[in-house]
C-alpha positions in Angstrom: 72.3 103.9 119.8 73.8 107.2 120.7 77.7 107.5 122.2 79.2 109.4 123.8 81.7 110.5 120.8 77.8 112.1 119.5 77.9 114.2 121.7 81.7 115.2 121.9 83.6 117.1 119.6 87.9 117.0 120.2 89.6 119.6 119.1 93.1 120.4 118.9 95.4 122.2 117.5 98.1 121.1 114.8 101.1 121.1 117.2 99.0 117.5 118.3 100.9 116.3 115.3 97.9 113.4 115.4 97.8 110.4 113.1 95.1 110.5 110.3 94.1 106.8 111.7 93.5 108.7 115.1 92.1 112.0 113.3 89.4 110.1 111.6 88.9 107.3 113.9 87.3 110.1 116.6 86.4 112.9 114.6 88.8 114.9 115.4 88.8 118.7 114.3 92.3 119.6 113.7 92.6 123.6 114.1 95.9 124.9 112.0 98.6 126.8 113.8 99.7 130.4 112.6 103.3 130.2 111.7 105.1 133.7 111.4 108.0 134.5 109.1 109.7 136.9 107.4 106.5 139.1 107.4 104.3 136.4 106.2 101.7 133.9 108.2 101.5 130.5 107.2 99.2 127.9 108.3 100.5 124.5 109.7 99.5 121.5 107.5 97.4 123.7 105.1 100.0 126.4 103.9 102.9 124.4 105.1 104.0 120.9 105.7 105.6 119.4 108.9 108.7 118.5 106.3 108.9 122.0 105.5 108.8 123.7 109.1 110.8 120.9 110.2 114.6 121.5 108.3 
């Protein structure tokens, strides 16, 4: 039987800061944000962790 989670699709952005138990419990597409500095772009969670952005 269909639901209504087949016929969603969440999406957010990584700033969420979403558990991986709620990621993959509803299929959640997580879209990385573009971090700027010194000249360079960095993606959040892919090129850089929340630990490194963070201190």
């Amino acid at each position: 039987m269909e639901t209504i989670l087949d016929k969603v699709l969440i999406v957010t952005d990584s700033v969420a800061c979403l558990t991986p138990e709620l990621i993959n419990r509803y299929s959640v597409m997580v879209v990385p944000v573009n971090i700027h500095f010194n000249g360079r772009v960095y993606r959040d969670g892919v090129d850089l962790t929340a630990s490194e952005h963070s201190g």
